[in-house]
C-alpha positions in Angstrom: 0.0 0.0 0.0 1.3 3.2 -0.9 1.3 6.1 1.0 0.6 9.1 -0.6 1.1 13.0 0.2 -2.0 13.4 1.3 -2.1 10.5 4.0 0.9 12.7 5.3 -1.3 15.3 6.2 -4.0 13.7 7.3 -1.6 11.7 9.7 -0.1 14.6 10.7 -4.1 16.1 11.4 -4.7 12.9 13.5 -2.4 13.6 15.9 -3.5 17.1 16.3 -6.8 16.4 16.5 -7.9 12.4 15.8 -12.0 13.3 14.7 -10.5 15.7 11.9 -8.0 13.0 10.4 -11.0 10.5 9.8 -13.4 13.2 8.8 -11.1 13.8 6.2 -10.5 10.4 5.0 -14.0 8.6 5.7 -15.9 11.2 6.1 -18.7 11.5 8.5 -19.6 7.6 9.4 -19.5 5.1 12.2 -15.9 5.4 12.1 -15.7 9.5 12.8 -18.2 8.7 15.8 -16.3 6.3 17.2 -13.4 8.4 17.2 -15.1 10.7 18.7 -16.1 9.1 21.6 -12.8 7.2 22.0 -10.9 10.9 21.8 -13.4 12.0 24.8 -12.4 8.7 26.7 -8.6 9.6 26.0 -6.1 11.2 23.6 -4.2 8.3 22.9 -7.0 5.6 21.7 -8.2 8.0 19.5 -4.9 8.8 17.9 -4.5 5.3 17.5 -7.6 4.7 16.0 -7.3 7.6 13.6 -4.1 6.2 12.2 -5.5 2.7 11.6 -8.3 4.2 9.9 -6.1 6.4 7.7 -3.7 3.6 6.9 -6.8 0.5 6.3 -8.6 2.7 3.6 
């Protein structure tokens, strides 16, 4: 799978802020809702959510 310049920046936007890095690559779906709710329950799992999403799709 290649990565592209774009999944730079939305990698780099998950980090910032998890919800906006799968907005931008899902859009708005289960997936940006659980983010969500796993960013409220802590930083980390959403981060790491955020960059399996970006990297499986």
């Amino acid at each position: 799978m290649a990565v592209t310049c774009s999944d730079i920046f939305k990698l780099i936007f998950a980090i910032i802020l998890p919800p906006l890095g799968v907005f931008l690559e899902r859009g708005c779906s289960s997936s940006l809702f659980i983010n969500i709710i796993l960013t409220i329950l802590g930083y980390i799992p959403g981060i790491i959510h955020a960059v399996y999403v970006i990297m499986k799709y």
